[in-house]
PDB file of N, CA, C and O in Angstrom:
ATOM      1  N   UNK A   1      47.098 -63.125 -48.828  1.00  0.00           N
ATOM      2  CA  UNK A   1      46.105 -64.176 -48.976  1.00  0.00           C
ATOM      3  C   UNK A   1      44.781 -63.537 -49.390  1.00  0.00           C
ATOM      4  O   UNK A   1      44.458 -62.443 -48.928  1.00  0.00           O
ATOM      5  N   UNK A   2      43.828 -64.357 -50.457  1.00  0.00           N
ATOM      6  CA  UNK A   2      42.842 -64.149 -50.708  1.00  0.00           C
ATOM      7  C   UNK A   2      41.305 -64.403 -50.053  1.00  0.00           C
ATOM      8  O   UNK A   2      41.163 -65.584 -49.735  1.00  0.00           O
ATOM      9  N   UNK A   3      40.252 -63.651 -49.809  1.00  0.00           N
ATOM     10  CA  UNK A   3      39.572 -64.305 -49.281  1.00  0.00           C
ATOM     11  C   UNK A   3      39.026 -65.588 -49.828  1.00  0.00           C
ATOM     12  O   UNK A   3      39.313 -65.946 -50.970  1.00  0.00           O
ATOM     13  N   UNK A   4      38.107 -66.418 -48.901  1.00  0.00           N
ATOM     14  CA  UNK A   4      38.096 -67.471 -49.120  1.00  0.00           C
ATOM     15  C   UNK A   4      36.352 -68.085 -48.783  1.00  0.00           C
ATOM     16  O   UNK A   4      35.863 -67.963 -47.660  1.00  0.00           O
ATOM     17  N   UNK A   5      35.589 -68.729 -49.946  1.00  0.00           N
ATOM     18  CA  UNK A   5      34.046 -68.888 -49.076  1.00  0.00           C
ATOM     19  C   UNK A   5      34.834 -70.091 -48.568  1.00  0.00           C
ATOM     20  O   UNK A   5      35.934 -70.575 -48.835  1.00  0.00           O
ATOM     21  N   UNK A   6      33.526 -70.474 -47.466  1.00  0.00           N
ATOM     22  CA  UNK A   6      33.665 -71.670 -46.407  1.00  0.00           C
ATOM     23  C   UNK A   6      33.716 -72.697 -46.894  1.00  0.00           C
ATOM     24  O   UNK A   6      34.277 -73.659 -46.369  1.00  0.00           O
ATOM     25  N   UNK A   7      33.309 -72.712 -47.683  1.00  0.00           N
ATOM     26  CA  UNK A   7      33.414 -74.434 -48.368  1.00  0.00           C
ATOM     27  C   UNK A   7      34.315 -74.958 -48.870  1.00  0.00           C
ATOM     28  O   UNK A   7      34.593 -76.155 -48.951  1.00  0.00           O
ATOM     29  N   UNK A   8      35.395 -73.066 -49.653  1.00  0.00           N
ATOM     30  CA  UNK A   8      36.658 -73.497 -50.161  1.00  0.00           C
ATOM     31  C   UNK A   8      37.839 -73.750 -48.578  1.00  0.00           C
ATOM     32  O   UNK A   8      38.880 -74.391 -48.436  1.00  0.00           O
ATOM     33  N   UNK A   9      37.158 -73.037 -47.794  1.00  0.00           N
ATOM     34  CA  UNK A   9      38.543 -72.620 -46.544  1.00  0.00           C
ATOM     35  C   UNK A   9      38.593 -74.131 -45.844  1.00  0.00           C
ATOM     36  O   UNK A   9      39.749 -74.446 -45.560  1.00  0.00           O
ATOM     37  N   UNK A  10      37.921 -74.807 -45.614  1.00  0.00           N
ATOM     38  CA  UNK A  10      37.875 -76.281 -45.158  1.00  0.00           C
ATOM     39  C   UNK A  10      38.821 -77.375 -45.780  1.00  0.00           C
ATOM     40  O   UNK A  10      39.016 -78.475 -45.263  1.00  0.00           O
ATOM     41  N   UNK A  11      39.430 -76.898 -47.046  1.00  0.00           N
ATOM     42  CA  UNK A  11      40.336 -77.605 -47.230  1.00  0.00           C
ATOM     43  C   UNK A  11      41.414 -77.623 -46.783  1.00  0.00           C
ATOM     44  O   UNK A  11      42.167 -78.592 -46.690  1.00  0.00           O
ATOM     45  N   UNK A  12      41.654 -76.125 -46.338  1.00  0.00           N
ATOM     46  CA  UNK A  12      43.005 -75.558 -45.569  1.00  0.00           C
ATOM     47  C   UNK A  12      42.756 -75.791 -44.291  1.00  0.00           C
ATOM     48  O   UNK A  12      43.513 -75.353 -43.425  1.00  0.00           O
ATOM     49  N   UNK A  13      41.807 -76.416 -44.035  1.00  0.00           N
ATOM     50  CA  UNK A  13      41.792 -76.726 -41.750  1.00  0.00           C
ATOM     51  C   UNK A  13      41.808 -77.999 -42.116  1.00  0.00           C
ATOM     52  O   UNK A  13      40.853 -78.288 -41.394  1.00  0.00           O
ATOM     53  N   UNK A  14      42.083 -79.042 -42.637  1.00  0.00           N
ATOM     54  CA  UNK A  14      41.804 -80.408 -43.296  1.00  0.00           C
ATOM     55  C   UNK A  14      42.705 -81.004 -42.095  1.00  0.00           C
ATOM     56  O   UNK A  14      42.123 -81.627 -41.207  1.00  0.00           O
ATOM     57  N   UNK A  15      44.080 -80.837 -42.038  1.00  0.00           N
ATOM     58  CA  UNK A  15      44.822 -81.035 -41.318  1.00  0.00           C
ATOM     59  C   UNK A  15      45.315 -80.438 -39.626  1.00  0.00           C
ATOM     60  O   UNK A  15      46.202 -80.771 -38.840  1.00  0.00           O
ATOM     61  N   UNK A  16      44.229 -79.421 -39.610  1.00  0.00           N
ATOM     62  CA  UNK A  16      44.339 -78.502 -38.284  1.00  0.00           C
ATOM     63  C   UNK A  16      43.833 -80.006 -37.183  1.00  0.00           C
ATOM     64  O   UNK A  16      43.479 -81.169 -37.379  1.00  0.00           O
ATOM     65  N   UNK A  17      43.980 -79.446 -36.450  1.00  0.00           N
ATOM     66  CA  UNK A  17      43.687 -80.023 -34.785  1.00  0.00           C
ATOM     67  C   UNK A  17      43.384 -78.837 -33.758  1.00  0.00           C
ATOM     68  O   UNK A  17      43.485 -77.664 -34.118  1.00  0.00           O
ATOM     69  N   UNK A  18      43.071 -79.137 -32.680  1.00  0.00           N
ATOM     70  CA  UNK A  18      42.625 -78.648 -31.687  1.00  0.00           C
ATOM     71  C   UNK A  18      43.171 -79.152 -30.190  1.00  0.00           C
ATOM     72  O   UNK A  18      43.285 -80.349 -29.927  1.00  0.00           O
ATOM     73  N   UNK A  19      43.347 -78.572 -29.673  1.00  0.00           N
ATOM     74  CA  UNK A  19      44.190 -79.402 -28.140  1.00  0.00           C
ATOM     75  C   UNK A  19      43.721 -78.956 -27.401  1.00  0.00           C
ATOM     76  O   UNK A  19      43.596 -77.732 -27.385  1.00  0.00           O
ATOM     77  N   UNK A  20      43.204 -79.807 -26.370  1.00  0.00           N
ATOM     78  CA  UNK A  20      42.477 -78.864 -24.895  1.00  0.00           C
ATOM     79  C   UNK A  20      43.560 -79.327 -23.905  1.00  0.00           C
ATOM     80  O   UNK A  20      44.370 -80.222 -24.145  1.00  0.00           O
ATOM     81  N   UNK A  21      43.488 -78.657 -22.829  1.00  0.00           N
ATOM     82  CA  UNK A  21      44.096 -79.069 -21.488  1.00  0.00           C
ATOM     83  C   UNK A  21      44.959 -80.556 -21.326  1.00  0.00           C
ATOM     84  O   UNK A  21      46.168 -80.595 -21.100  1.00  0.00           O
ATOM     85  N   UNK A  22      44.089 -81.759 -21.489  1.00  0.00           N
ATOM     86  CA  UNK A  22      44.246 -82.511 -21.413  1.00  0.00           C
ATOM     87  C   UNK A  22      44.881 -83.493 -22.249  1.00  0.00           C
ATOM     88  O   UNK A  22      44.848 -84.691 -21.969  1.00  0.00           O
ATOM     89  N   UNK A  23      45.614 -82.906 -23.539  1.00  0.00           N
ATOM     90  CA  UNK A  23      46.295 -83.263 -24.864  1.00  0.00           C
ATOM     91  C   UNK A  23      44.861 -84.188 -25.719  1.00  0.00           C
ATOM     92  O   UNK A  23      44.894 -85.139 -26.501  1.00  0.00           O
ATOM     93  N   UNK A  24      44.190 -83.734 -25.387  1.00  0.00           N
ATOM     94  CA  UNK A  24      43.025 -84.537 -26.263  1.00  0.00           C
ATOM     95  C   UNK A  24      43.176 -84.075 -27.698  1.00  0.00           C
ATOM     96  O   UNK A  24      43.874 -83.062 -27.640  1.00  0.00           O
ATOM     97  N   UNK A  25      42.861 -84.328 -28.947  1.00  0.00           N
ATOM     98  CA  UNK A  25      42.977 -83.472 -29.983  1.00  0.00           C
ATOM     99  C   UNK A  25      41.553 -83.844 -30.841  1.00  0.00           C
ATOM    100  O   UNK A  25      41.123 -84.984 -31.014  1.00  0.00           O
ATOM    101  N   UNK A  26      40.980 -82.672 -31.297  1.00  0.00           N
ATOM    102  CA  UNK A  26      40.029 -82.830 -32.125  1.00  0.00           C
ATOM    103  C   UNK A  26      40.688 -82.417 -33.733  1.00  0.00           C
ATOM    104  O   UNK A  26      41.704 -81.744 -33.909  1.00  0.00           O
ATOM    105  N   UNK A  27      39.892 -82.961 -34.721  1.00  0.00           N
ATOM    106  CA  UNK A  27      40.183 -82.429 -35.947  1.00  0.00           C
ATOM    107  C   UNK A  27      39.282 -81.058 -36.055  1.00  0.00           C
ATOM    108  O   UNK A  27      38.130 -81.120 -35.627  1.00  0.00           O
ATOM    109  N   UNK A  28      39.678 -80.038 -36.515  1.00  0.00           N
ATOM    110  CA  UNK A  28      39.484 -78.604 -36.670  1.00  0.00           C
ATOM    111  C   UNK A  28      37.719 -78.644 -37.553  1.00  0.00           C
ATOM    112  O   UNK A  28      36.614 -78.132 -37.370  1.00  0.00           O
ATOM    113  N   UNK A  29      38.199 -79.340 -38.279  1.00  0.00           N
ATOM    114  CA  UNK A  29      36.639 -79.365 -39.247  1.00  0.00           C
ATOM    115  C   UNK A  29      35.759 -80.270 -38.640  1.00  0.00           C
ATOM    116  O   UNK A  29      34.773 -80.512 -39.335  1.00  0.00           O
ATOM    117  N   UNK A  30      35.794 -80.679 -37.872  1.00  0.00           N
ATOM    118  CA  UNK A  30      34.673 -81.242 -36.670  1.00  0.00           C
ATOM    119  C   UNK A  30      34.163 -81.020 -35.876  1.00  0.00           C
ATOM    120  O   UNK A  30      33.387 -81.859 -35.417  1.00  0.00           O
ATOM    121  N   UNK A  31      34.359 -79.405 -35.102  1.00  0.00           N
ATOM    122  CA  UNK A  31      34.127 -78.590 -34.177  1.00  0.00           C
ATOM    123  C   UNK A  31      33.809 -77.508 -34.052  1.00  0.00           C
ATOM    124  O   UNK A  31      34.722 -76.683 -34.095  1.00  0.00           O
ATOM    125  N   UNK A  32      32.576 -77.067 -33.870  1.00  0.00           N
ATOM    126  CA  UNK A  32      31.808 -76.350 -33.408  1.00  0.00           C
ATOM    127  C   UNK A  32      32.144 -75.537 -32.168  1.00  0.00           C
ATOM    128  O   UNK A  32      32.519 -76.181 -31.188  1.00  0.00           O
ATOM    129  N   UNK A  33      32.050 -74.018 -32.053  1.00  0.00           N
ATOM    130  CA  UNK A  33      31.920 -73.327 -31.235  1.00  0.00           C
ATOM    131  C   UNK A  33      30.572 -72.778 -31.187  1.00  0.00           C
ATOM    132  O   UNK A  33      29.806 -72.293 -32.019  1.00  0.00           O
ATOM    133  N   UNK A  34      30.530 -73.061 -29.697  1.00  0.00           N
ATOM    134  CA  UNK A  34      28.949 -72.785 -29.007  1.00  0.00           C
ATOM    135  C   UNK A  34      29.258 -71.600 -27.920  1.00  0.00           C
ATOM    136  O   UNK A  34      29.901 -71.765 -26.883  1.00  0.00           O
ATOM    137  N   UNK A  35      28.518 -70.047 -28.481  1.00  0.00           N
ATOM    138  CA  UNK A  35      28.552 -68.954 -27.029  1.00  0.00           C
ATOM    139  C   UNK A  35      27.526 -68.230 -26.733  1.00  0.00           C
ATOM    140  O   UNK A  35      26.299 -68.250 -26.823  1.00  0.00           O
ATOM    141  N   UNK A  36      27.993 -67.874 -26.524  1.00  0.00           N
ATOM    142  CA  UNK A  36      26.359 -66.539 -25.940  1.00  0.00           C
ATOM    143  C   UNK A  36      27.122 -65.366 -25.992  1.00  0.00           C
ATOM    144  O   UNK A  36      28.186 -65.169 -25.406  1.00  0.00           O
ATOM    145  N   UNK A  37      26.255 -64.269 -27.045  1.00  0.00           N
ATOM    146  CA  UNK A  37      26.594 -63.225 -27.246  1.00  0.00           C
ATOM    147  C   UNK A  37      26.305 -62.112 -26.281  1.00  0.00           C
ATOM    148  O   UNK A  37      25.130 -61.798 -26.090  1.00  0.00           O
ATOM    149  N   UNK A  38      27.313 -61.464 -25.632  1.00  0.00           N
ATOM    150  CA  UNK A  38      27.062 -60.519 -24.156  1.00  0.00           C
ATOM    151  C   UNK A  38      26.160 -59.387 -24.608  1.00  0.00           C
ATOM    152  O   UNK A  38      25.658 -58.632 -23.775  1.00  0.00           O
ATOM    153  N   UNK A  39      25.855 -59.200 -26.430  1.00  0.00           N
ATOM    154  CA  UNK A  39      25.062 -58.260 -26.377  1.00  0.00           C
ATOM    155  C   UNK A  39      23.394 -58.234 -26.578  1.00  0.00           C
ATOM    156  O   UNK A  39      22.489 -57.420 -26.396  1.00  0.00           O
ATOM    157  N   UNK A  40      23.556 -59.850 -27.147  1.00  0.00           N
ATOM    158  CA  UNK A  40      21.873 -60.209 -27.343  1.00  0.00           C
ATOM    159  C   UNK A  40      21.720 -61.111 -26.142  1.00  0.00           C
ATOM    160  O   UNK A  40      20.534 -60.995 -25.835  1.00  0.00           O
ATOM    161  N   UNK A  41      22.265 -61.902 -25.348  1.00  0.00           N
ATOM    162  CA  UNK A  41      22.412 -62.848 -24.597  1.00  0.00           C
ATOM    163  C   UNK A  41      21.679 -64.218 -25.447  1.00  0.00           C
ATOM    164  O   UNK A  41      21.003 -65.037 -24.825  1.00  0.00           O
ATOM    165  N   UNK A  42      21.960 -64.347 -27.207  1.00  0.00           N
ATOM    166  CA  UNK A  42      21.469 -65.324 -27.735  1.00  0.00           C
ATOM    167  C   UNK A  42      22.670 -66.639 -27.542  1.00  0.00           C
ATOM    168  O   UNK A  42      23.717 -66.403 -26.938  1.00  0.00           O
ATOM    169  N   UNK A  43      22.519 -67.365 -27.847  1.00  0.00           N
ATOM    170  CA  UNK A  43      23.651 -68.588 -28.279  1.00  0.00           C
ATOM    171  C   UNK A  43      23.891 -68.856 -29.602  1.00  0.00           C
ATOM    172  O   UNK A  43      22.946 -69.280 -30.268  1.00  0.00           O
ATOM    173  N   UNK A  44      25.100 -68.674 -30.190  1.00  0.00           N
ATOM    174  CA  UNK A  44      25.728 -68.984 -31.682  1.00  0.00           C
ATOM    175  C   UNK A  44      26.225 -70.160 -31.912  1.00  0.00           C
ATOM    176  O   UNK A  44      26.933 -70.704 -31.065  1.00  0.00           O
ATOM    177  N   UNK A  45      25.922 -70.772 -33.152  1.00  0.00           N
ATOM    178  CA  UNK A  45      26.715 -71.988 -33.279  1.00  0.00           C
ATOM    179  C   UNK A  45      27.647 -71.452 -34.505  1.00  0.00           C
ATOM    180  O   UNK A  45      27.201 -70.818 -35.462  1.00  0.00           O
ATOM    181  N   UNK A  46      29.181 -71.852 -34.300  1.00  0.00           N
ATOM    182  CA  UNK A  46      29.683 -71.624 -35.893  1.00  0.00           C
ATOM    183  C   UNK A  46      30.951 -72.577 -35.868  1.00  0.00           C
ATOM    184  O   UNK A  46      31.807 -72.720 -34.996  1.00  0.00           O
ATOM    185  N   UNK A  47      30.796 -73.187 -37.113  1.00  0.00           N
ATOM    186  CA  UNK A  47      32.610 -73.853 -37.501  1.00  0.00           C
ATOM    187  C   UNK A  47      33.338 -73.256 -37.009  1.00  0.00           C
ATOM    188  O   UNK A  47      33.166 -72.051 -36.822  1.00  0.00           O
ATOM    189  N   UNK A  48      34.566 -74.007 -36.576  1.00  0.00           N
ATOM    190  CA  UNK A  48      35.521 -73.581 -36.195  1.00  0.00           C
ATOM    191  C   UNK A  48      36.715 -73.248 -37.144  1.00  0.00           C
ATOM    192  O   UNK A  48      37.652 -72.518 -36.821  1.00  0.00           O
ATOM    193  N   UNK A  49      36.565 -73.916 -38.450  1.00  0.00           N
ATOM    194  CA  UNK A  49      36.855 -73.638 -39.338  1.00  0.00           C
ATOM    195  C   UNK A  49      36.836 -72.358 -40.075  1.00  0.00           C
ATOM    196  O   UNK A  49      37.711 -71.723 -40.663  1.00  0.00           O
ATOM    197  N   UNK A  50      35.540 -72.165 -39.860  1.00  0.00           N
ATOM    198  CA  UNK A  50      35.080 -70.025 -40.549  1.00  0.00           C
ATOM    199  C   UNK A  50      35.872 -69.339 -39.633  1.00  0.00           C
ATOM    200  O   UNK A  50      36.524 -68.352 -39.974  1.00  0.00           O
ATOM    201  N   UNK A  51      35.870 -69.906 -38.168  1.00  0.00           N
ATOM    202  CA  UNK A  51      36.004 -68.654 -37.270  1.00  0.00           C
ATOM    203  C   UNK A  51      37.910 -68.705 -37.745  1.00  0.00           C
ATOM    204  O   UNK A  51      38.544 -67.757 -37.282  1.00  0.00           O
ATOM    205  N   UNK A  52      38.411 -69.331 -38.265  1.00  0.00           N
ATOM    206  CA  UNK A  52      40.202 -69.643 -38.736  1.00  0.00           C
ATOM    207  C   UNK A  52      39.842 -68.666 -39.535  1.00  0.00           C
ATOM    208  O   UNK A  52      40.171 -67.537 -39.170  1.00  0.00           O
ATOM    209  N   UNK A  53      39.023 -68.814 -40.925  1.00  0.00           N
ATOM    210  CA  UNK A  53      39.143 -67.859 -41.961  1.00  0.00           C
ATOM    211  C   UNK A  53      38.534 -66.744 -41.439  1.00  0.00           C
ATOM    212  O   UNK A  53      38.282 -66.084 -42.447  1.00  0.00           O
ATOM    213  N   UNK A  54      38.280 -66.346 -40.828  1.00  0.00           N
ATOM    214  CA  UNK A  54      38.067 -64.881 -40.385  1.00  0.00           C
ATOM    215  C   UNK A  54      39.294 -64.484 -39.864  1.00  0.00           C
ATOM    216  O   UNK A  54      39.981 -63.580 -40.340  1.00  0.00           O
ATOM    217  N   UNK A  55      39.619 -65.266 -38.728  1.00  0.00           N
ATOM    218  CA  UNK A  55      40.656 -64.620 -38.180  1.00  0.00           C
ATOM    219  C   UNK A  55      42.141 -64.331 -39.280  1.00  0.00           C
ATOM    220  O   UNK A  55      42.933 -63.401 -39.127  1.00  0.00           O
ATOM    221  N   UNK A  56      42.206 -65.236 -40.201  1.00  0.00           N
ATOM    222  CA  UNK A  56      43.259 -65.143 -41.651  1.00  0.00           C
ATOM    223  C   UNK A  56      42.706 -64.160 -42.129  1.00  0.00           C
ATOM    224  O   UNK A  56      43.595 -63.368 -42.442  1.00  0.00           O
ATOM    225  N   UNK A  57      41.574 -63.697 -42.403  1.00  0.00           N
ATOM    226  CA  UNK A  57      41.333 -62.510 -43.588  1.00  0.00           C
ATOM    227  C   UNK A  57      41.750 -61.338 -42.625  1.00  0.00           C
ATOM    228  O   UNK A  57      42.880 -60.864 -42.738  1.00  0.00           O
ATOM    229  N   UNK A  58      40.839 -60.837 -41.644  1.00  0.00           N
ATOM    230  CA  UNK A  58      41.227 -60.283 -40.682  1.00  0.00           C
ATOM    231  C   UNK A  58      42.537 -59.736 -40.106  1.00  0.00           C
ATOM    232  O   UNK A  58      42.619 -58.554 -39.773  1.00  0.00           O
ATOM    233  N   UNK A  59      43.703 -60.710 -39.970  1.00  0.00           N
ATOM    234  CA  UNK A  59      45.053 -60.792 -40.073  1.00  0.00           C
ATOM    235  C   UNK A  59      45.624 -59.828 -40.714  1.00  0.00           C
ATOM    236  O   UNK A  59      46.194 -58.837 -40.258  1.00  0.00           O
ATOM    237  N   UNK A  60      45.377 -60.297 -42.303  1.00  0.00           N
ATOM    238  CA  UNK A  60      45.984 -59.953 -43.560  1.00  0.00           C
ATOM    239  C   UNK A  60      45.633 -58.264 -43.864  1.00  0.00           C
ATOM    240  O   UNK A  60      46.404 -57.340 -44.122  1.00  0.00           O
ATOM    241  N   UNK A  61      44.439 -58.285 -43.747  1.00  0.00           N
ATOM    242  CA  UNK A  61      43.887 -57.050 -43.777  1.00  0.00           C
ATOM    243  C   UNK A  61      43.890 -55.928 -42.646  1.00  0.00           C
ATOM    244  O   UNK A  61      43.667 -54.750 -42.924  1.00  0.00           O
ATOM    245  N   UNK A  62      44.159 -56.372 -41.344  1.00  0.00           N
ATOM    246  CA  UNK A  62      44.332 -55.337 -40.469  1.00  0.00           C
ATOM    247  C   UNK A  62      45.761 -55.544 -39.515  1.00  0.00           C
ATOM    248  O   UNK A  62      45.749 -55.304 -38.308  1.00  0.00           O
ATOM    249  N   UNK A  63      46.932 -56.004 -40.212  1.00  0.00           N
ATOM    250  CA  UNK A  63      48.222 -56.668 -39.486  1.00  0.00           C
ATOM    251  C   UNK A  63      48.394 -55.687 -38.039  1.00  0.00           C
ATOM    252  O   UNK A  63      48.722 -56.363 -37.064  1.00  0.00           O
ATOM    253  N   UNK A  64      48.272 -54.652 -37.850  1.00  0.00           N
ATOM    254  CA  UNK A  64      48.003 -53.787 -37.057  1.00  0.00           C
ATOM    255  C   UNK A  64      47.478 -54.339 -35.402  1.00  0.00           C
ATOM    256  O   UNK A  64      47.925 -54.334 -34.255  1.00  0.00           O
ATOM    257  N   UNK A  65      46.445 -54.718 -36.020  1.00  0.00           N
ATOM    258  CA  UNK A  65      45.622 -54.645 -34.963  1.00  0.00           C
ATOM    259  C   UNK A  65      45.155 -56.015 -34.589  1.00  0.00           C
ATOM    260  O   UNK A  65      44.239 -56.195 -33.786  1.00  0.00           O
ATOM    261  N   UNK A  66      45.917 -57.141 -35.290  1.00  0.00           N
ATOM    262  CA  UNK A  66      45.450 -58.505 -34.521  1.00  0.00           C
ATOM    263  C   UNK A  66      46.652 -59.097 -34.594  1.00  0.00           C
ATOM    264  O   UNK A  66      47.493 -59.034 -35.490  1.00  0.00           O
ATOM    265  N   UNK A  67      46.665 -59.897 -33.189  1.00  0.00           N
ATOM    266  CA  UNK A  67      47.956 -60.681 -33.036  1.00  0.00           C
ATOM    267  C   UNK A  67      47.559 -62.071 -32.773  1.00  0.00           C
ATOM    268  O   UNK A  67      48.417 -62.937 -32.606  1.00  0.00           O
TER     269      UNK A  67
END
Protein backbone atom coordinates (compact mmCIF):
# COMPACT_ATOMS: atom_id res chain seq x y z
CA UNK A 1 0.00 0.00 0.00
CA UNK A 2 0.79 3.51 -0.84
CA UNK A 3 0.94 6.33 1.34
CA UNK A 4 -1.94 8.30 1.54
CA UNK A 5 -2.69 12.42 2.46
CA UNK A 6 -5.74 12.69 4.84
CA UNK A 7 -8.12 13.90 2.74
CA UNK A 8 -7.45 11.04 0.29
CA UNK A 9 -7.41 8.25 3.39
CA UNK A 10 -11.08 9.25 4.52
CA UNK A 11 -12.46 7.63 1.77
CA UNK A 12 -11.12 4.31 2.90
CA UNK A 13 -12.63 4.81 6.77
CA UNK A 14 -16.00 5.85 4.90
CA UNK A 15 -17.37 2.63 5.98
CA UNK A 16 -15.26 1.92 9.28
CA UNK A 17 -17.15 2.02 12.66
CA UNK A 18 -16.09 2.06 16.05
CA UNK A 19 -17.58 -0.11 18.99
CA UNK A 20 -17.25 0.68 22.60
CA UNK A 21 -18.20 -1.61 25.45
CA UNK A 22 -21.60 -1.12 25.13
CA UNK A 23 -22.16 -2.15 21.22
CA UNK A 24 -22.69 1.54 20.57
CA UNK A 25 -21.10 2.24 17.11
CA UNK A 26 -19.70 5.43 15.85
CA UNK A 27 -18.78 6.08 12.18
CA UNK A 28 -14.83 6.20 12.04
CA UNK A 29 -14.76 9.65 10.20
CA UNK A 30 -16.65 11.29 12.99
CA UNK A 31 -14.33 10.74 15.79
CA UNK A 32 -11.89 12.36 17.35
CA UNK A 33 -9.27 11.18 19.72
CA UNK A 34 -8.60 13.41 22.66
CA UNK A 35 -5.08 12.61 25.06
CA UNK A 36 -2.53 14.00 26.90
CA UNK A 37 0.86 13.46 25.92
CA UNK A 38 2.99 11.79 29.05
CA UNK A 39 5.83 13.79 27.65
CA UNK A 40 4.56 17.42 27.32
CA UNK A 41 1.50 16.77 29.56
CA UNK A 42 -0.31 18.86 26.53
CA UNK A 43 -3.77 17.51 25.12
CA UNK A 44 -3.99 16.38 21.29
CA UNK A 45 -6.85 16.37 19.20
CA UNK A 46 -6.58 14.07 15.97
CA UNK A 47 -8.99 12.06 13.46
CA UNK A 48 -9.37 8.93 14.01
CA UNK A 49 -9.18 8.39 10.64
CA UNK A 50 -5.20 9.69 10.29
CA UNK A 51 -4.48 7.79 13.35
CA UNK A 52 -5.89 4.31 10.79
CA UNK A 53 -3.52 5.73 8.13
CA UNK A 54 -0.67 5.83 10.22
CA UNK A 55 -1.14 2.80 11.72
CA UNK A 56 -1.55 1.22 7.67
CA UNK A 57 1.60 3.01 6.56
CA UNK A 58 3.37 2.02 9.61
CA UNK A 59 2.19 -1.68 9.18
CA UNK A 60 3.36 -1.92 5.67
CA UNK A 61 6.56 -0.41 6.29
CA UNK A 62 7.69 -1.92 9.53
CA UNK A 63 5.63 -5.61 9.36
CA UNK A 64 8.13 -6.50 12.05
CA UNK A 65 7.36 -4.55 14.58
CA UNK A 66 3.56 -3.76 14.65
CA UNK A 67 0.82 -6.09 15.23
Amino acid sequence: MTDYSSHDWRKYTDDAIVIDENKATLKVNECKVIYKDPKDLQKYEVDLSRLIRVFVNNRDSHKRSVK
